[in-house]
C-alpha positions as CSV (number, residue, x, y, z in Angstrom):
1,X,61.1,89.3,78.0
2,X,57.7,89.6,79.8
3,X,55.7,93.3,79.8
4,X,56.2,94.2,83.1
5,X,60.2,93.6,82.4
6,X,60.4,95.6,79.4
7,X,58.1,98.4,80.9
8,X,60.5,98.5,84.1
9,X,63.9,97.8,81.9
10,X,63.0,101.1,79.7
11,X,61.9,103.2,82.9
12,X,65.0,102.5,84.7
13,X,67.4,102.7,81.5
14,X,66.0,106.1,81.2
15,X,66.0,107.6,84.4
16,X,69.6,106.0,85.2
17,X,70.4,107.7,82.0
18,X,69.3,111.1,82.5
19,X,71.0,110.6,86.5
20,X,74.7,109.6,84.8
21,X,74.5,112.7,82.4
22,X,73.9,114.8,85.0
23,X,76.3,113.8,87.4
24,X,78.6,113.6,84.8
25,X,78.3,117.0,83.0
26,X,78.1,118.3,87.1
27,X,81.6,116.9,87.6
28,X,83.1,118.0,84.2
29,X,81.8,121.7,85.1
30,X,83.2,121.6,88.4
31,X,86.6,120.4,87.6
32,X,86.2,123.0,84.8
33,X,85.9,125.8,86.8
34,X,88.1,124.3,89.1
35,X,91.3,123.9,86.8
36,X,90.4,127.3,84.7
37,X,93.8,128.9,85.1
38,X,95.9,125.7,84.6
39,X,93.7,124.3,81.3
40,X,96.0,124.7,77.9
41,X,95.4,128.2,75.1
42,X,94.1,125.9,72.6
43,X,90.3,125.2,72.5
44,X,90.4,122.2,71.1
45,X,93.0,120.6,73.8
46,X,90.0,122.1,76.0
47,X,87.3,120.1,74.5
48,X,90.0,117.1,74.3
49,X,90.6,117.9,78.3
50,X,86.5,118.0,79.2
51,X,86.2,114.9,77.1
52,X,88.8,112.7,79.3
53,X,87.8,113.9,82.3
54,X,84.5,113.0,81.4
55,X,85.1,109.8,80.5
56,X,87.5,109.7,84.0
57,X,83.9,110.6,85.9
58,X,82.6,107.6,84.7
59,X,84.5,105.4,87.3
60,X,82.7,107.1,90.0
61,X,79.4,108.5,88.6
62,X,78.3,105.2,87.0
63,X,77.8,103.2,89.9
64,X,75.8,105.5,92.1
65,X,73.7,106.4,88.6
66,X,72.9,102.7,88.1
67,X,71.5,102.8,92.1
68,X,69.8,106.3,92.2
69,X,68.0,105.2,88.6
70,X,66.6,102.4,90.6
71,X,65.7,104.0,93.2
72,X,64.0,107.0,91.0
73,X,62.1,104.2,89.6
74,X,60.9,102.3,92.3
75,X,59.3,105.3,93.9
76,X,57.7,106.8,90.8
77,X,56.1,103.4,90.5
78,X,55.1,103.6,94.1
79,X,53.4,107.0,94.0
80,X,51.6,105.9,90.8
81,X,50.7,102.5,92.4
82,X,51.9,100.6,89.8
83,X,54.0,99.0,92.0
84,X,50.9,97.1,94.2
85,X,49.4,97.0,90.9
86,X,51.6,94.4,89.7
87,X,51.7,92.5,93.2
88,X,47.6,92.4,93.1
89,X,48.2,91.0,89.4
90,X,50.4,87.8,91.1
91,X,54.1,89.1,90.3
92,X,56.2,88.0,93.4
93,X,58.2,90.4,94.6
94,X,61.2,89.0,93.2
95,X,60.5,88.6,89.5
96,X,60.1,92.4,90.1
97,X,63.9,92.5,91.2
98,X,65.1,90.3,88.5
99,X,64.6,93.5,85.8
100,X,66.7,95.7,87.8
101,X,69.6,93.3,89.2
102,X,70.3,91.7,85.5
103,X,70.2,95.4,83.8
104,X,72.5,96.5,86.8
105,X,74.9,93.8,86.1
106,X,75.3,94.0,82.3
107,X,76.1,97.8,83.0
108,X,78.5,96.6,85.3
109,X,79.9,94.2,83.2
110,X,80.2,96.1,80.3
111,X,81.8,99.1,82.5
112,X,84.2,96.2,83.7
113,X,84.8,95.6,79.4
114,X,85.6,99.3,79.2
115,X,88.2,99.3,81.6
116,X,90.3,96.7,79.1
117,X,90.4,99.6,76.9
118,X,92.6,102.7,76.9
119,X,89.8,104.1,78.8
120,X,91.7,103.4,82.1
121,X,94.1,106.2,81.4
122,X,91.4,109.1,80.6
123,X,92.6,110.9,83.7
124,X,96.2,110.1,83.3
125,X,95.5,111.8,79.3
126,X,93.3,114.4,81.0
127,X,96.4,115.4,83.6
128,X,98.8,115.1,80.7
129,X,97.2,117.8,79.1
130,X,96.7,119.8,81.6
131,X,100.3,120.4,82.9
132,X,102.5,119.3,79.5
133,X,99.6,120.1,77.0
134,X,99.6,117.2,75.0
135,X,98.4,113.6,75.9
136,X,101.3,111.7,76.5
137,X,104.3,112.6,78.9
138,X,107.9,111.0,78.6
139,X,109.6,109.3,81.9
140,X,113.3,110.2,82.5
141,X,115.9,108.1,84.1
142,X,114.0,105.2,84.8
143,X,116.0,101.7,86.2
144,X,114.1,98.3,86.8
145,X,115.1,95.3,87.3
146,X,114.4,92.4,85.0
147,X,115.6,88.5,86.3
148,X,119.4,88.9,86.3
149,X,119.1,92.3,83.7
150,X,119.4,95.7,85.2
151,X,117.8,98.1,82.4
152,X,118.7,102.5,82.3
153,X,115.9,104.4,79.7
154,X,117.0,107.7,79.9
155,X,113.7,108.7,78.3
156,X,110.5,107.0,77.7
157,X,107.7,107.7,75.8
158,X,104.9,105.4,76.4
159,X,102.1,106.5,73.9
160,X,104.6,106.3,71.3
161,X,106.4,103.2,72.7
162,X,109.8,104.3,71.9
163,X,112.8,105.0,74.3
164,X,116.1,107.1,73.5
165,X,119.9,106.1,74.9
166,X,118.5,102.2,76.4
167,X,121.4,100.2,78.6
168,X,120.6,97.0,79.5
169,X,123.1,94.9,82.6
170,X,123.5,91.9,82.4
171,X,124.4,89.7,85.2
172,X,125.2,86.0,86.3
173,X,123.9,86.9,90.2
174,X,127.2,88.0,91.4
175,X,129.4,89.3,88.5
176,X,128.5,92.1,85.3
177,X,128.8,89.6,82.0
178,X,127.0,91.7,79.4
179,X,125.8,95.4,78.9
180,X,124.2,96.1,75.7
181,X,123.5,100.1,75.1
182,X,121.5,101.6,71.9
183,X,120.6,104.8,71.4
184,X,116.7,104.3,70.2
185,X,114.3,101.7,71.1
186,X,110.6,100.8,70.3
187,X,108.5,98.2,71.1
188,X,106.9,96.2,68.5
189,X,104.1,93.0,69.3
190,X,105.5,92.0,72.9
191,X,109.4,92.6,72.7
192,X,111.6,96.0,72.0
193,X,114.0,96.2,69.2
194,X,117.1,98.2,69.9
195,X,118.6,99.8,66.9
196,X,122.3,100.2,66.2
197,X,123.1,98.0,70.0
198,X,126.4,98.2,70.8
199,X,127.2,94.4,73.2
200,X,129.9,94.5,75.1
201,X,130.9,91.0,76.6
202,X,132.7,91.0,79.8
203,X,134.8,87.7,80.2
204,X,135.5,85.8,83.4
205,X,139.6,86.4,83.6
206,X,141.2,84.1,85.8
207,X,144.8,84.5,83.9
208,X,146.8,86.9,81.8
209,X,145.6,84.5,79.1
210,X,142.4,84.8,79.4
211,X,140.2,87.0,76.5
212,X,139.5,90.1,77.6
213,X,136.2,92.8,76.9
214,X,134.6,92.0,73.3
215,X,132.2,94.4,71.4
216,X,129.6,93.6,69.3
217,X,127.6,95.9,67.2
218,X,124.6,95.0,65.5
219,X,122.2,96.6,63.5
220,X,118.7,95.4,65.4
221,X,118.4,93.4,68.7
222,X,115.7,92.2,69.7
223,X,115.2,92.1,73.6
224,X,113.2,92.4,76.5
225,X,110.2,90.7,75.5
226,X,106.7,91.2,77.4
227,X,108.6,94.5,79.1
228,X,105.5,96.6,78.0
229,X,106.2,100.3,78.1
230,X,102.7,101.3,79.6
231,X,103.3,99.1,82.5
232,X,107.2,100.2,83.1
233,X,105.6,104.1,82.7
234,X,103.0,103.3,85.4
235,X,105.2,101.4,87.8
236,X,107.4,103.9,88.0
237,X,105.1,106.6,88.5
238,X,102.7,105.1,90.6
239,X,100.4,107.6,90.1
240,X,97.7,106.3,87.8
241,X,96.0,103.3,87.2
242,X,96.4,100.3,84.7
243,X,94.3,99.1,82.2
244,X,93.0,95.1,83.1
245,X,95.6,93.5,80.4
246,X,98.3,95.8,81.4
247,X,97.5,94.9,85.4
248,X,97.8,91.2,84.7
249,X,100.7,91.3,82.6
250,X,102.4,93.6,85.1
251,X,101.5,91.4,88.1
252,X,103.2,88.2,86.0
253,X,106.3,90.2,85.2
254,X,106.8,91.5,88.4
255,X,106.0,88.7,90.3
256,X,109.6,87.4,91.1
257,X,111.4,90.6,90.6
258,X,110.8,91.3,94.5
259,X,108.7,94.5,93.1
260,X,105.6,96.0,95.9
261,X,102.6,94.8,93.4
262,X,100.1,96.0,95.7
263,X,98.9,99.1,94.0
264,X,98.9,97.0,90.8
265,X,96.9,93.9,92.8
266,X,94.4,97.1,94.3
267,X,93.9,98.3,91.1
268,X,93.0,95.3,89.4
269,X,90.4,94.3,92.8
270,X,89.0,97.6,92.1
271,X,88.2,97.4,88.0
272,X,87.2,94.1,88.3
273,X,84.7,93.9,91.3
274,X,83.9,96.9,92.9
275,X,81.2,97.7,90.1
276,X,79.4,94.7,91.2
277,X,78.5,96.7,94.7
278,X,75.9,98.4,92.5
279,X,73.9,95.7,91.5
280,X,74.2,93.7,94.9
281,X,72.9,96.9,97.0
282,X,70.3,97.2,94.4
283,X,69.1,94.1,95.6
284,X,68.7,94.9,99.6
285,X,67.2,98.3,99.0
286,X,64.2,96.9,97.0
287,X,63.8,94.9,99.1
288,X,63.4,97.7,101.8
289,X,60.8,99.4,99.5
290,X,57.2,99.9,100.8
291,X,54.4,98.7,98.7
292,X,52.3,101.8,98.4
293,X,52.7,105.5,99.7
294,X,49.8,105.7,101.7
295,X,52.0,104.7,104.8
296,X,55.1,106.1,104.2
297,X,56.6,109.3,103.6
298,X,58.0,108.3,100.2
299,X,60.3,111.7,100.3
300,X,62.4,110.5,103.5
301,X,62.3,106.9,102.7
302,X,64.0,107.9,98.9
303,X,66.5,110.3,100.7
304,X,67.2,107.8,103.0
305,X,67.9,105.3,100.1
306,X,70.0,107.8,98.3
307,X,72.1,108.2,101.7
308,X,72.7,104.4,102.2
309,X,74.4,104.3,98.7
310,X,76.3,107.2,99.0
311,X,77.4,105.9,102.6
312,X,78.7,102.3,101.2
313,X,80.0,103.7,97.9
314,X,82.1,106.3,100.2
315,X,83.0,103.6,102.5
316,X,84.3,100.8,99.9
317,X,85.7,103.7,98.0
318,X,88.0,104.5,101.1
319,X,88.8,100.7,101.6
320,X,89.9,100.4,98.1
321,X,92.2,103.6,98.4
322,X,93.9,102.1,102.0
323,X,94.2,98.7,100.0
324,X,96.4,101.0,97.2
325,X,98.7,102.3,99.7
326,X,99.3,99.5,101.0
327,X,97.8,99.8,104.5
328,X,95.4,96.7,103.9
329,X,95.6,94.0,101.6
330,X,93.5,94.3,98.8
331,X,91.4,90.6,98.8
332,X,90.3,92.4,102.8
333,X,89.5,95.9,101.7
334,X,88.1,95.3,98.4
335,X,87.1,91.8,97.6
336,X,86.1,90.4,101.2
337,X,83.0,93.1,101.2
338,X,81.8,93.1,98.0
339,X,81.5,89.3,98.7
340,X,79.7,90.1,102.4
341,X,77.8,92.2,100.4
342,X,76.8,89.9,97.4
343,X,75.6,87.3,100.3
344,X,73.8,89.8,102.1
345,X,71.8,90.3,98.6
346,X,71.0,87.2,98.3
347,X,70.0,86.2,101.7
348,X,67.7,89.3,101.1
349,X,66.3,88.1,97.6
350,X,65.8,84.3,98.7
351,X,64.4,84.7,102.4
352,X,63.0,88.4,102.3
């Protein structure tokens, strides 16, 4: 890495930095204050709320954080006259982008990494605790559908992965063949284990002759496999999001079980490539940047900046919600401008 990178890489790491603790801090107070009279007694389910909700602000703090530290940058450098500095000293305009697009991405990237984790369900923790005081909350009476199985969990825990009185239907397309029933079940690797299942196998009676109902009982069974808890919780909620594994695997598994995906499908456009707006608009506002302050009023130029973000953060923030709801499809409202976007940076870095 050259000087002037390493001098503009630290700058803008810092001043992003100090922008995403504030913002984030600004939003945990706010909701603090907000949610007072609803938080639980106990401090330290407190300090265990403030800490998922901050880690929930990071979906929308990061982004504009990664563009204001940019722009803070820029125009200290500009007021200094660093900026024409460098020019005068033969670095083109865009090696000077290059620092601040490839930082921008690995942040992005690595936010992208983080929502893999179980850090896509900070605010589904963070509401947990708020109304039930404790992370996780069980599902009752849930029924999905699974190929030709109809499956009853009269109670679901999903941090836990276990379920109490499971019935599972099983079916030929037409006709009931099987129904299995156990009083506990937990998942274990990709498949559930149902202790002390009690089979019943229904017959096809044509004659008097003909066997009638048979009951099994075993010990363990092993069944439903990839039926992953988290994604059955979240399905039938519909109320928070999914981490990137879970989307996938919830997209394959309910892909020919006539199920309405396109929460799951929105969710999964929205982890995956609406960070990568940051970096992009990055681009086109440097661009935009004057050279020195003598003959601009640096002030309005940085406001105005600050407003173009905050305008097509809100605006792809809104498609992304209308894609979730199903009112658009998701590869219009979230992928189609993030890729209008990405070649409108790039006809900006290459031709401006």
């Amino acid at each position: 890495m050259r000087l002037f990178e390493r001098y503009i890489v630290q700058n803008y790491l810092k001043n992003s930095m100090i922008i995403f603790l504030a913002l984030d801090l600004f939003y945990v107070g706010v909701d603090l204050l907000t949610n007072y009279a609803t938080l639980p007694d106990s401090a330290n389910l407190q300090i265990l709320y403030a800490l998922f909700q901050a880690l929930n602000a990071v979906n929308y703090v990061l982004p504009l954080s990664i563009i204001f530290g940019m722009i803070v940058t820029v125009f200290a450098m500009i007021k200094s006259n660093e900026l024409i500095c460098m020019y005068a000293s033969g670095i083109s305009k865009q090696a000077m982008a290059k620092p601040f697009f490839i930082t921008s991405l690995v942040i992005s990237i690595a936010y992208v990494g983080l929502n893999c984790t179980e850090f896509a369900y900070a605010n589904e923790y963070s509401t947990n605790l708020k109304k039930f005081n404790r992370i996780s909350t069980s599902s009752e009476d849930l029924f999905l559908k699974n190929n030709n199985q109809y499956i009853y969990f009269k109670k679901l825990d999903p941090f836990k992965q276990v379920a109490t009185d499971v019935s599972i239907f099983e079916t030929n397309g037409v006709d009931l063949t099987k129904v299995i029933h156990a009083s506990t079940a937990f998942f274990l690797k990709d498949h559930w284990v149902l202790e002390n299942a009690t089979i019943t196998h229904k017959s096809s009676v044509q004659s008097l002759n003909d066997a009638g109902l048979r009951v099994e009982s075993l010990e363990k069974l092993r069944a439903l496999e990839n039926f992953k808890p988290k994604i059955m919780d979240n399905v039938y909620q519909s109320d928070y999001a999914l981490s990137i594994p879970d989307g996938i695997e919830a997209l394959r598994f309910f892909a020919t079980q006539n199920v309405n995906t396109s929460k799951i499908k929105a969710t999964l456009f929205y982890q995956l490539f609406f960070p990568f707006f940051a970096p992009f608009l990055i681009i086109i506002l440097y661009a935009k940047a004057p050279l020195m302050s003598r003959y601009f009023n640096t002030t309005l130029m940085a406001s105005s900046f600050a407003f173009v973000t905050l305008v097509v953060w809100s605006g792809l923030y809104l498609l992304s919600k209308l894609s979730a709801n199903g009112v658009i499809l998701s590869e219009i409202g979230i992928l189609l401008p993030i890729v209008i976007l990405s070649l409108i940076s790039l006809n900006f870095y290459y031709k401006r």
